[in-house]
C-alpha positions as CSV (number, residue, x, y, z in Angstrom):
1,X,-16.6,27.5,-9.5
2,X,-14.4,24.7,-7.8
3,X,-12.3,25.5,-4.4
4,X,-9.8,23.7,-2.7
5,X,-7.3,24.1,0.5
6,X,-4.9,22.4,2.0
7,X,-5.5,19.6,4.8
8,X,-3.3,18.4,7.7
9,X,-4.3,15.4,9.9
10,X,-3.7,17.9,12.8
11,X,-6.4,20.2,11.9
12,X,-8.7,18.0,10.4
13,X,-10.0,20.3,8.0
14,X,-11.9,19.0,4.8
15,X,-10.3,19.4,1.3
16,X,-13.2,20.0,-1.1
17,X,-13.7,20.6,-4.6
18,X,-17.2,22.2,-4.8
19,X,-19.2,22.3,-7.4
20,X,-22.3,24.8,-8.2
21,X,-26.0,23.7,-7.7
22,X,-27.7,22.5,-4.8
23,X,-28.0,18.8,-6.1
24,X,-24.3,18.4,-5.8
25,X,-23.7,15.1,-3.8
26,X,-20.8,14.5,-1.5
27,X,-18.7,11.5,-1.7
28,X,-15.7,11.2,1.4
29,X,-12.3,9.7,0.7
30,X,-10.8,9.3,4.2
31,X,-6.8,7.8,4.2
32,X,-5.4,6.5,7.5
33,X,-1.8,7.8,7.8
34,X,1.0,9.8,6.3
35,X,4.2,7.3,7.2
36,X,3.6,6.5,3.4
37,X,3.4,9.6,0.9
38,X,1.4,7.3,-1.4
39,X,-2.1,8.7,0.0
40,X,-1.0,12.6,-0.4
41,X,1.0,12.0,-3.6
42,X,-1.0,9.4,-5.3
43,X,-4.3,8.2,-3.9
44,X,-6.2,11.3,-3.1
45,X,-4.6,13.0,-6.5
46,X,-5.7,10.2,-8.6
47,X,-9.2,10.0,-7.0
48,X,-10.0,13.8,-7.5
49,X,-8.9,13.4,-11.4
50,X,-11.2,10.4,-11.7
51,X,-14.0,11.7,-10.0
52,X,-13.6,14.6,-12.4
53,X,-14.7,12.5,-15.2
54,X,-16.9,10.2,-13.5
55,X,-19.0,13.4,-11.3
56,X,-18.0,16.7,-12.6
57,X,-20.8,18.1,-10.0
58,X,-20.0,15.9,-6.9
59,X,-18.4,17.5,-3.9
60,X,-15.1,15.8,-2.8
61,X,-13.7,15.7,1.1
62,X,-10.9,14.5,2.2
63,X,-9.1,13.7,5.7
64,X,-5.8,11.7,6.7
65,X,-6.3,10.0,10.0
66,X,-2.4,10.2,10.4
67,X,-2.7,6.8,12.2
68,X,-5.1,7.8,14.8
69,X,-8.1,5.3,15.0
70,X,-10.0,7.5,17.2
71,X,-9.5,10.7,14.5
72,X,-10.3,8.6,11.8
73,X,-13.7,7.9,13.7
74,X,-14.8,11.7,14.2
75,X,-13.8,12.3,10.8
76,X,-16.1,9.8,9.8
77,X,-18.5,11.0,11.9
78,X,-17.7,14.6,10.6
79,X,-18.0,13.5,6.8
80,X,-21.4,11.9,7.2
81,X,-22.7,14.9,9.5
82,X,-21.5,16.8,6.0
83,X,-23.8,14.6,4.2
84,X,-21.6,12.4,2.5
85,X,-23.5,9.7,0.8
86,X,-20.3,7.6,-0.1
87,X,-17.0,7.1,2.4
88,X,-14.6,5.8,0.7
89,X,-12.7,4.3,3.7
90,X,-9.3,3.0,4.0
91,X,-9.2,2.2,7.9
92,X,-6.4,3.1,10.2
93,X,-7.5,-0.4,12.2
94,X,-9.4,-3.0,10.5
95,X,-11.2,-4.2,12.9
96,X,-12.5,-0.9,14.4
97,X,-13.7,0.0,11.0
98,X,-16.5,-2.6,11.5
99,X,-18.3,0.1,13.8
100,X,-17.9,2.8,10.9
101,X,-19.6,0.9,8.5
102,X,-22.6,-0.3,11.3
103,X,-22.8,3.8,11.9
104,X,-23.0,4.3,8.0
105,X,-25.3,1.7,6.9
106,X,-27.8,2.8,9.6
107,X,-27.8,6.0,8.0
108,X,-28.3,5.1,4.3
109,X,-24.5,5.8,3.5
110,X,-22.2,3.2,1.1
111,X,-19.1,2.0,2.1
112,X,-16.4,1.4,-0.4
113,X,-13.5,-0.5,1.8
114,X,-10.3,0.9,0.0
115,X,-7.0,-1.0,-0.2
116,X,-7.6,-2.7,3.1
117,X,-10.7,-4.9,4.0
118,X,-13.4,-4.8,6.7
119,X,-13.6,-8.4,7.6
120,X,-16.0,-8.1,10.9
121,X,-18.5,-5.9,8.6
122,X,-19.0,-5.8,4.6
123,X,-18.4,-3.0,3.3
124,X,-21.0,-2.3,-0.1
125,X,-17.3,-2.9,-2.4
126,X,-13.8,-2.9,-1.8
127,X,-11.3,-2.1,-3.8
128,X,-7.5,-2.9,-3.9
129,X,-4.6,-4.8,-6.0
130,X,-4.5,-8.4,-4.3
131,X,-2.4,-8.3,-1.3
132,X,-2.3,-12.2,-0.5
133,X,-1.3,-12.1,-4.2
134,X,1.3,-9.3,-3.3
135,X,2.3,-11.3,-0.3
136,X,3.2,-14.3,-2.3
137,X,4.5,-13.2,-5.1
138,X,7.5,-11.6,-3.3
139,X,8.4,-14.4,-0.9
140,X,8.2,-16.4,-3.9
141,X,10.5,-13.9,-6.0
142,X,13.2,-14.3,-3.5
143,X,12.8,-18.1,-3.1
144,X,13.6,-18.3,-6.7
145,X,16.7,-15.6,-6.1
146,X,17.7,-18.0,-3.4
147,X,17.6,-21.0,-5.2
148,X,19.4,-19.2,-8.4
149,X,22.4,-18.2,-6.2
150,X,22.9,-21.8,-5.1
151,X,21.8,-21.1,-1.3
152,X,21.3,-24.6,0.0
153,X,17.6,-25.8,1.0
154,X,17.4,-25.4,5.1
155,X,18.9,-22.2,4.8
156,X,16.8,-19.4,6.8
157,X,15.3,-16.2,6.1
158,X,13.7,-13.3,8.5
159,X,10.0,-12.6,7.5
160,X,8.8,-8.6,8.3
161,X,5.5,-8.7,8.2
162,X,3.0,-5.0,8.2
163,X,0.8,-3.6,11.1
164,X,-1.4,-6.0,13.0
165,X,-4.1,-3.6,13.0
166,X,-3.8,-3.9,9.2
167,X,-6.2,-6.6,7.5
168,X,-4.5,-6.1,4.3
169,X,-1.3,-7.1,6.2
170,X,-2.4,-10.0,7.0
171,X,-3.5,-10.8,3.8
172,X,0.1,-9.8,2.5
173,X,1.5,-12.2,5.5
174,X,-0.4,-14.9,4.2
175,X,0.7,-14.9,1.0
176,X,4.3,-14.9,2.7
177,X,3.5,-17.9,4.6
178,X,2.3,-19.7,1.6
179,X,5.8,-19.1,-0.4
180,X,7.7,-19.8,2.3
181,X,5.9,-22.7,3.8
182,X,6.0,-24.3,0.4
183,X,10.1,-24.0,-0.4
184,X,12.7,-25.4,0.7
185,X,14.1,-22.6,3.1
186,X,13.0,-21.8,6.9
187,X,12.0,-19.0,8.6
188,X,14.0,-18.3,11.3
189,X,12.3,-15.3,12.9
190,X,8.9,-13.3,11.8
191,X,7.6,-9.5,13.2
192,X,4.3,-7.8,13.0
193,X,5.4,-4.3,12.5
194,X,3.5,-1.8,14.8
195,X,2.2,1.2,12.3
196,X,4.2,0.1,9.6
197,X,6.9,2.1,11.1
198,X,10.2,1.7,9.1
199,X,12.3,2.4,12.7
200,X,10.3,-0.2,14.1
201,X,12.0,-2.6,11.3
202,X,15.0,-1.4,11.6
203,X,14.8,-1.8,15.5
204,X,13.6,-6.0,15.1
205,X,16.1,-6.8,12.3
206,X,19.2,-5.5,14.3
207,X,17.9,-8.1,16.7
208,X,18.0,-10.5,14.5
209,X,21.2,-9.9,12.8
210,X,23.2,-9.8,16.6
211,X,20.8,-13.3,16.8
212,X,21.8,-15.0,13.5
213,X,24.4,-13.4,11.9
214,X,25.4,-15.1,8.4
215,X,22.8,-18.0,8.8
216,X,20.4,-15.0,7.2
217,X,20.2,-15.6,3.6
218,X,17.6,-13.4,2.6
219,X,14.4,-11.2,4.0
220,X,11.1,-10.9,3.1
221,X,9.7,-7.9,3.9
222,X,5.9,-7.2,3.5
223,X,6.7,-3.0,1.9
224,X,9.5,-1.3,0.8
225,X,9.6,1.1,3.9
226,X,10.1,-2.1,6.4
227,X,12.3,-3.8,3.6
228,X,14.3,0.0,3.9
229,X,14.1,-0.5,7.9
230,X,16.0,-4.2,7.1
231,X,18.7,-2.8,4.8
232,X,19.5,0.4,7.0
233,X,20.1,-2.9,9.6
234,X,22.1,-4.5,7.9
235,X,24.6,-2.0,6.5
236,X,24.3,-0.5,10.2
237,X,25.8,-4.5,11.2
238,X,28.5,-3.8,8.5
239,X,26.8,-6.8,6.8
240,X,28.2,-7.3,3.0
241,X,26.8,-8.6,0.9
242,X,23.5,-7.5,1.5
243,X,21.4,-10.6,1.3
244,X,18.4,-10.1,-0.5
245,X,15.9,-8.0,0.5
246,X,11.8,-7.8,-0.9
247,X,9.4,-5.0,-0.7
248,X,6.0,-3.7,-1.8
249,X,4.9,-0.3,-3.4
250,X,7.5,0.7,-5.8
251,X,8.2,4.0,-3.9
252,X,11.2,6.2,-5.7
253,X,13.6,5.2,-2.3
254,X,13.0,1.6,-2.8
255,X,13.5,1.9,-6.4
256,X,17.3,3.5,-6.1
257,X,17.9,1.0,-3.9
258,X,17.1,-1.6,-6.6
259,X,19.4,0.0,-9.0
260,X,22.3,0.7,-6.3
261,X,21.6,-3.5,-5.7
262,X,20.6,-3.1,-2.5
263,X,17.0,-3.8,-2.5
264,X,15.6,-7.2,-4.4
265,X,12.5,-6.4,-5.7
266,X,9.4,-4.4,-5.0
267,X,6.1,-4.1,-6.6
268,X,4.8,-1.7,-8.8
269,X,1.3,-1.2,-8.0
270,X,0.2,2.5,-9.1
271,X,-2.4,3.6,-6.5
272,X,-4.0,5.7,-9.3
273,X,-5.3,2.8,-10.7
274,X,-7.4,1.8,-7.6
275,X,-8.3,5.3,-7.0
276,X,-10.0,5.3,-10.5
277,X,-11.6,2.1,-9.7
278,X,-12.8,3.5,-6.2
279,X,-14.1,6.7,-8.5
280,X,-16.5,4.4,-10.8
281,X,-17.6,2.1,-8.0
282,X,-18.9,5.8,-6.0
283,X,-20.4,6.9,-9.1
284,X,-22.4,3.6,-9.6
285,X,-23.4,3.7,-6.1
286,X,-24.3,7.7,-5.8
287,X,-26.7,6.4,-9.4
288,X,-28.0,3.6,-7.5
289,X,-26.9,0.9,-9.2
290,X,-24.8,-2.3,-8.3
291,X,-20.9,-2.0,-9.4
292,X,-19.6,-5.2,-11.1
293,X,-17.5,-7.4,-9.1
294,X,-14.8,-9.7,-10.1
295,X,-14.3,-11.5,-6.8
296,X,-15.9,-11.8,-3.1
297,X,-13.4,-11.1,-0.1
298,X,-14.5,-11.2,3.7
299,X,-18.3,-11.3,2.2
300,X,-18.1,-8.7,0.2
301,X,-18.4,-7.6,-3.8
302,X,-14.5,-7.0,-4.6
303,X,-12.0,-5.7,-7.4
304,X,-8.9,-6.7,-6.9
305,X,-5.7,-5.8,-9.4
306,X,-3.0,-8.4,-10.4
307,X,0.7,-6.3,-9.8
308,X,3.7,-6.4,-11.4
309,X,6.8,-7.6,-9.2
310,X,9.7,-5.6,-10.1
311,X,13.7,-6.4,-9.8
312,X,16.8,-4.7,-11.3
313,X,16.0,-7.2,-15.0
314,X,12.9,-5.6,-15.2
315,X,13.0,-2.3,-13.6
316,X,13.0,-0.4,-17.0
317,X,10.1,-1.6,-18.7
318,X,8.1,-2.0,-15.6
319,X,8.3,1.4,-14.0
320,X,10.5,3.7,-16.6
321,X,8.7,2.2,-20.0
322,X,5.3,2.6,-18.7
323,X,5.7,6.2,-17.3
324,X,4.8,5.3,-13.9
325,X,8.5,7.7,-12.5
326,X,10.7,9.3,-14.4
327,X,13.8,9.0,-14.7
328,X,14.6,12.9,-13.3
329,X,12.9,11.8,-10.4
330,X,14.8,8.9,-9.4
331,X,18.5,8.5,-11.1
332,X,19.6,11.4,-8.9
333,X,23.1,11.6,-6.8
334,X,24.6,8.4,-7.0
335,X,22.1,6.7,-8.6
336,X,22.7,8.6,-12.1
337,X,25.2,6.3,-13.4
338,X,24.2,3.0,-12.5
339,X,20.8,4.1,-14.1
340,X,23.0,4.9,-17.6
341,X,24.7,1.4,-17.3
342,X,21.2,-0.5,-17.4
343,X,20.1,1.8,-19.9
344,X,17.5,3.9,-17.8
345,X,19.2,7.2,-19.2
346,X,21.5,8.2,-21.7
């Protein structure tokens, strides 16, 4: 008979699904904050119904770090003391995660590296969508919106970049730079963003806006909770129109803002899909085998997804067509009837 209970970071109790029979093996899937509801709503859901499939009899635990490096290190401890023989590790700090996959190695436990890398120390396989990828395709979304609306070359544009602790932030920087540096607009300001913390955004871009004013002709922002940080700036300033603004993730606040034209674009990168991935890759590795990469990152085996950048033109067959939300679930309010007028709902 399977069990579960609820977990909060505070408490740092293990989630488990238990299955009967001493041979059960324990795989750990530890998440590093809740400032995004992806990991509670998405991640750790679409991991459980994968490893469901893939090991019916495996034991499941998981812990949030809620943005605590040194929790997410006695969890880790904790998980492996449980006898995990795969952590599934998406690392509060990138670099700190080096010594958690030293500690696990040394103890015959895999690694899989989830949605953000372990440059310092390979992990046995990461997983993730391609975030330089990411990075560059929505700097180079808005260069094109840009150059569409007829904004002159030399015109500038603030660049929000993720948490500096974040490896896959700076892979999503990266692919910023790379955009940018290659078109024909300037940045005229750039900001690490400490946590991901959308106040944090919010805090840097007001700056900005007092700094430049109208020479800001657009905003690439590395998510769509530091592209919501920008916006709440800007409307804050009294700025209209809203230059454009970019995100990442697709979450349901980013998406109204795309209909209500507030938001540019985002990308719609289900998490389930990685957390299915993750899933397979523990089951090869609990069976001993060797997963099948497609790629090598930061010296190690790699599957990386291609995402789909989304904008108000496409919005309907990218996230509404494909079932990935609803439209119950986001053409509430004031949203309802600019969803009817691009066809969302009747």
């Amino acid at each position: 008979m399977k069990t579960s209970m609820t977990l909060t970071a505070a408490s740092a109790l293990a989630v488990a699904f238990c299955a009967t029979g001493a041979a059960a093996q324990t795989v750990a899937f530890l998440m590093p904050d809740q400032a995004s509801t992806r990991y509670e709503e998405h991640d750790w859901p679409g991991f459980q119904d994968a490893m469901k499939t893939e090991c019916p009899d495996c034991q499941l635990v998981y812990q949030n770090a809620n943005g605590d490096v040194a929790l997410q290190q006695q969890q880790f401890n904790s998980v492996i003391a449980q006898g995990a023989k795969v952590v599934v590790l998406d690392p509060v700090d990138s670099a700190a995660a080096a010594a958690l996959v030293e500690i696990a190695h040394s103890q015959d436990v895999k690694v899989i590296a989830y949605d953000r890398p372990i440059p310092d120390s390979p992990a046995d396989f990461y997983v993730s969508f391609d975030n330089e990828g990411i990075g560059y395709a929505i700097a180079q979304s808005l260069v094109d919106k840009l150059k569409a609306d007829g904004v002159a070359d030399g015109a500038g544009v603030l660049q929000i970049n993720g948490s500096p602790t974040d490896a896959a932030a700076g892979l999503i920087r990266d692919g910023i730079d790379r955009a940018l540096d290659g078109s024909v607009y300037k940045t005229l300001s750039e900001y690490d963003t400490p946590d991901w913390a959308p106040p944090k955004a919010q805090e840097w871009a007001a700056g900005q806006i007092t700094r430049f004013g109208a020479d800001i002709k657009g905003i690439v922002a590395a998510n769509d909770g530091t592209g919501g940080g920008a916006i709440a700036a800007l409307k804050a300033a009294g700025v209209d129109p809203l230059p454009p603004v970019t995100g990442n993730d697709a979450t349901i606040a980013a998406l109204q803002l795309i209909i209500a034209g507030d938001q540019y674009n985002t990308i719609s990168k289900p998490s389930e899909i990685v957390a299915e991935a993750a899933a397979k890759v523990a089951k090869t590795l609990l069976d001993g085998g060797t997963p099948e990469a497609s790629t090598t990152l930061y010296d190690t085996p790699s599957q990386l997804f291609v995402p789909a950048v989304v904008t108000q033109e496409n919005i309907k067959a990218e996230i509404f067509d494909k079932g990935i939300q609803t439209p119950e679930e986001v053409c509430t309010g004031e949203y309802a009837e600019p969803c009817k007028t691009m066809g969302i709902m009747q």
